[in-house]
C-alpha positions as CSV (number, residue, x, y, z in Angstrom):
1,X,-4.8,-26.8,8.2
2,X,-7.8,-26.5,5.7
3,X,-10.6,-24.8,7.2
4,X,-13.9,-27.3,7.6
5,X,-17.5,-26.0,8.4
6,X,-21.1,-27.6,8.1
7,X,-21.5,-25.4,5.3
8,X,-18.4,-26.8,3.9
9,X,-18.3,-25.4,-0.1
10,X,-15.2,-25.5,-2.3
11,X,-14.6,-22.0,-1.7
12,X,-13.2,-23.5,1.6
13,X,-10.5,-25.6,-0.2
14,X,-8.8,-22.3,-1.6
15,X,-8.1,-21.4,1.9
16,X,-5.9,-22.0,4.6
17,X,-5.5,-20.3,7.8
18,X,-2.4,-21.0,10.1
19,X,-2.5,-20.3,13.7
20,X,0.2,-18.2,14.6
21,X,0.9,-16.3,17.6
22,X,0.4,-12.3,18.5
23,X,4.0,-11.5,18.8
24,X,4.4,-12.6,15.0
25,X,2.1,-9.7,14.0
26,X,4.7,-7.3,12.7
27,X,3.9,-3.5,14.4
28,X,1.5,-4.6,16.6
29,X,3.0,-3.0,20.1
30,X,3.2,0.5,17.5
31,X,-0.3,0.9,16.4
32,X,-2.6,2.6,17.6
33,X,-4.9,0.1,18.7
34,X,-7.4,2.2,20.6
35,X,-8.8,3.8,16.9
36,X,-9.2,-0.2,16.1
37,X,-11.2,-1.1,19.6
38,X,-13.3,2.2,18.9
39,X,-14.3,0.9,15.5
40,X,-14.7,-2.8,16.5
41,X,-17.2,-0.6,19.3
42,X,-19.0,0.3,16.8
43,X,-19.9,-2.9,15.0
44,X,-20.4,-4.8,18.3
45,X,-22.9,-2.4,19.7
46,X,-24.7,-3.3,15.6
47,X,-24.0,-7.1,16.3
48,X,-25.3,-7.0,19.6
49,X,-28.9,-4.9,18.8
50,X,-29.4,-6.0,15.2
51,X,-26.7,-8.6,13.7
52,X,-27.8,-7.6,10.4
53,X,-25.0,-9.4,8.3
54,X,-26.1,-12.9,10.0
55,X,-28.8,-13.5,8.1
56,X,-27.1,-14.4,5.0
57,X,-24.5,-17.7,4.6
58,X,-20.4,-16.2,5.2
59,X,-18.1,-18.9,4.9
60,X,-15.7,-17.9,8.1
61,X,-18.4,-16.2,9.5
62,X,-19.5,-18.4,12.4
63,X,-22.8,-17.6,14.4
64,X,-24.1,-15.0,16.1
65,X,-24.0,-16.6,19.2
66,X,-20.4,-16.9,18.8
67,X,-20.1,-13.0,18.7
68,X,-21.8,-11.6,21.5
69,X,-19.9,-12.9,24.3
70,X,-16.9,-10.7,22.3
71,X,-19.1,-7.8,21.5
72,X,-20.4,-7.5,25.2
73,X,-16.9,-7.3,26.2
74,X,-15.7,-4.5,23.8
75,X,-18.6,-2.2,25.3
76,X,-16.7,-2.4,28.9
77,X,-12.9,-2.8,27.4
78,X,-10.4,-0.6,28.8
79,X,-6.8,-1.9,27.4
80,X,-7.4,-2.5,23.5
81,X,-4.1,-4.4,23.3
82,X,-5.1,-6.8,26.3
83,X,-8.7,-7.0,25.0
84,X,-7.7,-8.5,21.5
85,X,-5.2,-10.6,22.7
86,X,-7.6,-12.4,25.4
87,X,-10.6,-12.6,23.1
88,X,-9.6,-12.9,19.9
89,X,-6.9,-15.6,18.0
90,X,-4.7,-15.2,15.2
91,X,-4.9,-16.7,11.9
92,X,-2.7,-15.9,8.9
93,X,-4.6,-16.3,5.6
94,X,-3.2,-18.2,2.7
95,X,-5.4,-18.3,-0.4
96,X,-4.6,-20.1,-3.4
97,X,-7.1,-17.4,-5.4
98,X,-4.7,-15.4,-4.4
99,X,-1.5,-16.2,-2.6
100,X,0.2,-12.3,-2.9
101,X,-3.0,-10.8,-1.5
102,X,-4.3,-7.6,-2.4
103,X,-5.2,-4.2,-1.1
104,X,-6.3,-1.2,-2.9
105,X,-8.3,1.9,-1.0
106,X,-11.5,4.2,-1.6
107,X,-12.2,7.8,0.2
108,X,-15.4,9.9,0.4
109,X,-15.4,12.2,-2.6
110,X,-17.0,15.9,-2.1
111,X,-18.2,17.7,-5.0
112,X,-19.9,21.2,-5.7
113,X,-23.7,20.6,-5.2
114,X,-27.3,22.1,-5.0
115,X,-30.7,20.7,-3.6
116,X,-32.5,22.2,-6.3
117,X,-31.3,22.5,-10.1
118,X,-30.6,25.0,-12.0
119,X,-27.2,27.3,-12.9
120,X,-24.3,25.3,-12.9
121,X,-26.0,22.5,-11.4
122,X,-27.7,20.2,-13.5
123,X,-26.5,16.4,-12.9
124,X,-29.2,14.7,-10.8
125,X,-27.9,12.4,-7.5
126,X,-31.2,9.5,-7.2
127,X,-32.6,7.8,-4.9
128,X,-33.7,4.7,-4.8
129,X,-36.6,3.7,-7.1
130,X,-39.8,2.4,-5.5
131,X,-39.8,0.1,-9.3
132,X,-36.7,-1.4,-8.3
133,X,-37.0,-4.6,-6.5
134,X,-34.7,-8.1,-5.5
135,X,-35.6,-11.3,-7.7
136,X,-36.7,-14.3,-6.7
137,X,-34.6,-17.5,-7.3
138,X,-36.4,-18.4,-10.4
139,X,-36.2,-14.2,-11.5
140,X,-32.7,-14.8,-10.8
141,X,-32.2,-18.2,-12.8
142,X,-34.3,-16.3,-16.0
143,X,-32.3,-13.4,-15.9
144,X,-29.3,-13.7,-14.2
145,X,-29.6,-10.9,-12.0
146,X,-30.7,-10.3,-8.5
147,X,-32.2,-6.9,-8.9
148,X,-34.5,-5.3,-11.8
149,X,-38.0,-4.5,-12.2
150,X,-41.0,-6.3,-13.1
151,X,-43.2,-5.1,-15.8
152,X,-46.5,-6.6,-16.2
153,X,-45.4,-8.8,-14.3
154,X,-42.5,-10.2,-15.7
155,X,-39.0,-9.8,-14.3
156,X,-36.7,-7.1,-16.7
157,X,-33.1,-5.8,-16.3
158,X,-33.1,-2.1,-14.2
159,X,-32.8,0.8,-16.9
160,X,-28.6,1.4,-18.1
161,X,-26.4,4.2,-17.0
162,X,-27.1,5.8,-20.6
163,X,-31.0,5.3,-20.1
164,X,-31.0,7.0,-16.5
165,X,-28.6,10.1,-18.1
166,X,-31.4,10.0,-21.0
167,X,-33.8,10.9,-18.5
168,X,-35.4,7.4,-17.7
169,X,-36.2,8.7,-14.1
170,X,-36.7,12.3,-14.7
171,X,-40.3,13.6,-13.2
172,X,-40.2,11.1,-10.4
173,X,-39.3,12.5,-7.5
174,X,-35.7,10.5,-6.6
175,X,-33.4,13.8,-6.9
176,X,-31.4,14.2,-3.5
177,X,-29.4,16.7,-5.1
178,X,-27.9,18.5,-8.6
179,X,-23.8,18.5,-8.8
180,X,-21.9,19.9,-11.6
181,X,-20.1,17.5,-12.8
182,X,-21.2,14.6,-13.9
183,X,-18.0,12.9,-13.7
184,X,-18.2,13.9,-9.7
185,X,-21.1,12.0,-9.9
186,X,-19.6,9.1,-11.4
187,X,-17.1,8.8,-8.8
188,X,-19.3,9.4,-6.0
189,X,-21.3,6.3,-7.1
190,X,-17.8,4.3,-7.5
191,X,-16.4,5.2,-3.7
192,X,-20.6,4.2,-2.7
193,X,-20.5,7.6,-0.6
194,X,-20.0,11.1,-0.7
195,X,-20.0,14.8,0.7
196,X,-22.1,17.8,-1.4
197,X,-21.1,21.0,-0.7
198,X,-24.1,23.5,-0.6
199,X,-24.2,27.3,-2.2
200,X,-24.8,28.3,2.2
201,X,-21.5,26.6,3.1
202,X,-23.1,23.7,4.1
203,X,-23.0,19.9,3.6
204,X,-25.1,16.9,2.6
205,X,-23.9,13.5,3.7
206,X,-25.0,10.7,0.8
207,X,-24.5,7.2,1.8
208,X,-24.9,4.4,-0.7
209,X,-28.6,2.9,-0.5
210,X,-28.9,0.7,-3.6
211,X,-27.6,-0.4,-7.2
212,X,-29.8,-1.3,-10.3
213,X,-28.5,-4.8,-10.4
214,X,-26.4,-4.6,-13.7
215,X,-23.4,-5.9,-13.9
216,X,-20.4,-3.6,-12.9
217,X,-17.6,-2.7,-15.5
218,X,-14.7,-0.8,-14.4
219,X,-13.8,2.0,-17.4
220,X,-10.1,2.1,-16.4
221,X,-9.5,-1.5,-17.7
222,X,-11.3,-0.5,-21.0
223,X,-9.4,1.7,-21.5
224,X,-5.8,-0.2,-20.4
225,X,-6.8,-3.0,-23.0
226,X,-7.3,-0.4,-25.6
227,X,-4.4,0.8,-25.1
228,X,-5.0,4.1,-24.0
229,X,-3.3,4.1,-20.5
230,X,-1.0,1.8,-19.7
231,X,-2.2,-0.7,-16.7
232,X,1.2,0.4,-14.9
233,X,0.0,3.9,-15.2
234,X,-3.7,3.3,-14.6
235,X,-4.6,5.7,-11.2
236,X,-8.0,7.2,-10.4
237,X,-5.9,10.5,-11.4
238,X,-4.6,10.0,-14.7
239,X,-8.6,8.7,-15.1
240,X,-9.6,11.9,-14.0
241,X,-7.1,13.8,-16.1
242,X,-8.0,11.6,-19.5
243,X,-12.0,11.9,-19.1
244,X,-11.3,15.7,-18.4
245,X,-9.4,16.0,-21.9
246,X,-12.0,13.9,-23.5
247,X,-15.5,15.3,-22.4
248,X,-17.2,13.1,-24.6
249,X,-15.8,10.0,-25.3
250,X,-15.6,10.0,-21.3
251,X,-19.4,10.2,-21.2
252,X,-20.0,6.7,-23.6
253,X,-17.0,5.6,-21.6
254,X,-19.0,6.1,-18.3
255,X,-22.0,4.6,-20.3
256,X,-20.0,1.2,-21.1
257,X,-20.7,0.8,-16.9
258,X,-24.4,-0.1,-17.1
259,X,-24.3,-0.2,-13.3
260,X,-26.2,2.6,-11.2
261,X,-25.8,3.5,-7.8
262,X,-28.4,4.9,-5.9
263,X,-28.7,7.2,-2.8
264,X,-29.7,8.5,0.3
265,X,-29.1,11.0,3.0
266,X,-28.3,11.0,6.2
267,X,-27.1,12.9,9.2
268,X,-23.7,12.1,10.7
269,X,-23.6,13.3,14.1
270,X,-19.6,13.0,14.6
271,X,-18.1,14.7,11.6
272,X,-14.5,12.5,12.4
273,X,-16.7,9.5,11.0
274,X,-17.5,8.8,7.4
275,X,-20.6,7.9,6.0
276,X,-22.6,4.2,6.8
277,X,-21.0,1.1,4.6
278,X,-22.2,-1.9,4.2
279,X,-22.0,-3.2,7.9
280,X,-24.5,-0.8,9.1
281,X,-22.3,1.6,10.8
282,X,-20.4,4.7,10.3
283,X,-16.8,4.2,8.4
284,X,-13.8,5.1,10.4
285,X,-11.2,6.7,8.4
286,X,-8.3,4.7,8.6
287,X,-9.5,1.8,10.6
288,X,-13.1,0.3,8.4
289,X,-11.8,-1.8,5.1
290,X,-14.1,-3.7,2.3
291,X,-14.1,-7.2,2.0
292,X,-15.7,-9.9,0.4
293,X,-18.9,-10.4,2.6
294,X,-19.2,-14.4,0.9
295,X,-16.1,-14.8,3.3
296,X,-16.0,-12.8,5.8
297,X,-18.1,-11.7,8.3
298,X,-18.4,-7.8,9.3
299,X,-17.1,-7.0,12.7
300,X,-13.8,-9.4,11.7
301,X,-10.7,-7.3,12.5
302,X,-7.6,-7.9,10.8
303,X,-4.0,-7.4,11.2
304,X,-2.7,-6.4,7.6
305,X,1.1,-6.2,6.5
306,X,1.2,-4.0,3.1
307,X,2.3,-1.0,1.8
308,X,1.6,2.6,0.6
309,X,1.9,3.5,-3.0
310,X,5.0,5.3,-4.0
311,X,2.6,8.5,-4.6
312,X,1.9,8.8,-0.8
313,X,5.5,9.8,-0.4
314,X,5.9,8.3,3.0
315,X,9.6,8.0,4.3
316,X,8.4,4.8,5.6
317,X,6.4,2.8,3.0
318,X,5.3,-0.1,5.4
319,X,1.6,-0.5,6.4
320,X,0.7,-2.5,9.2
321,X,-2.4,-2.1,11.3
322,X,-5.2,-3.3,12.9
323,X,-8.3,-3.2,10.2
324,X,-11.8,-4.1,10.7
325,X,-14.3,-5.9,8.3
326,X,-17.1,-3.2,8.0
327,X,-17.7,-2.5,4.2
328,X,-17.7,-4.4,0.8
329,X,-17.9,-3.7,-2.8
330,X,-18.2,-5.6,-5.7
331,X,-14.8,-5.8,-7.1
332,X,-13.7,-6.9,-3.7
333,X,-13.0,-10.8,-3.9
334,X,-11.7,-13.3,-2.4
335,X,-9.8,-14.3,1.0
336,X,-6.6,-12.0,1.0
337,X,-8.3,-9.1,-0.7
338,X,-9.3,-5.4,1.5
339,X,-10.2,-1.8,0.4
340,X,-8.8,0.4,2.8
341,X,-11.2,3.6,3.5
342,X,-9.1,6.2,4.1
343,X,-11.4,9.1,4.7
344,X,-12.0,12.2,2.7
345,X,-9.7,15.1,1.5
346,X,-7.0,15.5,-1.0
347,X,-4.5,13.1,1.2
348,X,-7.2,10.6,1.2
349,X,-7.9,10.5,-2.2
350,X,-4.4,10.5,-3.4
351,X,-3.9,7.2,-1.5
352,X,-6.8,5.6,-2.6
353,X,-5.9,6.0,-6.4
354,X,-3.6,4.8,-6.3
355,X,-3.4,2.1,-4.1
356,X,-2.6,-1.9,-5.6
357,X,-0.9,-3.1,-3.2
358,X,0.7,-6.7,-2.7
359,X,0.1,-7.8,1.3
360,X,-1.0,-10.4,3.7
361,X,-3.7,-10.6,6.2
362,X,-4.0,-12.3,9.4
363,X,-7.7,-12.6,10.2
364,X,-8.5,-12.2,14.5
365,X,-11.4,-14.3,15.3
366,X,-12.9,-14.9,18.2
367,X,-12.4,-17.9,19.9
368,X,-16.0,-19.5,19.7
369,X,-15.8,-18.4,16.2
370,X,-12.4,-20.7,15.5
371,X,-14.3,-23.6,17.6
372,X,-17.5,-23.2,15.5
373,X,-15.0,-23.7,12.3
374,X,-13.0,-26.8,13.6
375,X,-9.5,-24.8,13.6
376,X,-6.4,-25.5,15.7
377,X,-6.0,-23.0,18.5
């Protein structure tokens, strides 16, 4: 059955979702739901105090109201498998955007840092600008961006990649830290978080606070249509590996993305946890995944079916588990489409460059949620 809602929209015509039944989630009885309550905890105790992600229209989102009974109950649940089965039902997702589905991951980069500069260290990690604001609708409609700056007045793109490296924001204040490498930095601002490691031993936590509002270009597809890497080939690591050989044409490379991400830091009490996504709350490793926020709301868990990449070496390539909606990013899509956060470490970011992976997705909602949208139980 098509979905229908009040705020109807022809998104809603690419999507289908098909009540199905628990049993027909393939490896539910072998994960380990508990890791899946404990991160669904998390975002109920943030839908129940704040509800942040509410106040913006999500197409299968549903209303607050219709998450709190839910929420309440996850505080007090003991049995995670008898807890999702009683609140939640099971709807498998067909999208004609995209009916294979698709699932790639992203991990917490660390890099060699300093607070203050000087040495070795001479990259600067921002914060956000006080100069950079959000547009109103008819800033929006003149410039087609949401975010930018006004100068006397008038509403003007946010300075480029190459105009920040220049030194657009030098003198200002915004430096949280100093890496090394620039293309560290690069990559921190493409995985939205990161851990520095201080000259003391140490560690600053950065966790994504804004971007400048221009549009994003990914640098591995330039280079797959110029023939450079192949797009079979195309991994985070053989990006790595070419902007390592090519110092420089790797810096205009990074330049073509005019996008900026900017920072801030924060303390993370539990060290298993990563740093704060888009949902408010601390990423599990594992358990949190991106997805498109127009669609879904955060808190949704999912039961995905996919695989690891060949890299990961597993004996067993399948990958089912219990994922929940806490994160998003801007290449991340339409209906059937997740970024798996796997974490930090070597392990971690093996996975996540190379993960493309065909899949479906069987969204869990809660059943005031499914009522609010018209759908079959």
């Amino acid at each position: 059955m098509t979905t229908s809602a009040d705020d109807g929209g022809s998104n809603l015509n690419q999507v289908r979702l098909e009540p199905v039944a628990f049993s027909s989630l393939h490896g539910l009885s072998g994960d380990d739901l508990s890791a899946g309550l404990a991160a669904f905890r998390r975002q109920a105790h943030e839908i129940i105090t704040t509800g942040a992600a509410f106040s913006r229209l999500v197409l299968l989102g549903g209303r607050r109201d219709d998450w709190l009974p839910v929420c309440r109950a996850a505080l007090g649940a003991g049995d995670p498998l008898q807890f999702f089965t009683t609140h939640f039902r099971p709807y498998r997702v067909h999208a004609s955007d995209r009916p294979e589905g698709l699932f790639t991951g992203y991990y917490e980069p660390e890099a060699a840092g300093s607070r203050v500069a000087g040495g070795d260290y001479g990259v600067p990690v921002y914060g956000k600008p006080d100069d950079l604001v959000p547009f109103t609708e008819a800033e929006e409609r003149q410039t087609g961006l949401t975010y930018g700056r006004r100068i006397h007045g008038k509403a003007q793109p946010y300075f480029t990649r190459q105009e920040i490296e220049s030194g657009a924001l030098a003198g200002r204040g915004l430096e949280l830290c100093y890496l090394k490498d620039r293309v560290d930095a690069f990559f921190i601002q493409i995985q939205g978080s990161g851990r520095v490691r201080l000259p003391d031993g140490s560690s600053l936590r950065l966790s994504y606070a804004a971007k400048s509002g221009l549009p994003y270009t990914g640098i591995g597809g330039v280079l797959v249509e110029r023939g450079v890497i192949s797009r079979e080939n195309m991994s985070m690591q053989t990006l790595r590996a070419w902007m390592a050989a090519h110092p420089q044409e790797a810096r205009e490379l990074m330049w073509l993305n005019r996008s900026f991400v900017f920072f801030r830091e924060i303390a993370v009490e539990d060290e298993s946890l990563g740093a704060v996504g888009a949902a408010r709350v601390n990423l599990t490793p594992h358990r949190s995944m991106a997805v498109d926020r127009a669609k879904w709301m955060f808190g949704t868990p999912f039961w995905v079916e996919t695989q690891f990449p060949p890299e990961a070496r597993r004996d067993d390539p399948r990958l089912s588990r219990l994922m929940i909606g806490q994160d998003t990013g801007s290449a991340i899509k339409g209906f059937v489409r997740g970024d798996f956060y796997w974490g930090w470490g070597e392990d971690a970011a093996l996975i996540a460059g190379h993960m493309k992976s065909p899949g479906r997705m069987t969204a869990l909602l809660p059943h005031d949620v499914a009522a609010s949208l018209g759908l079959p139980r």
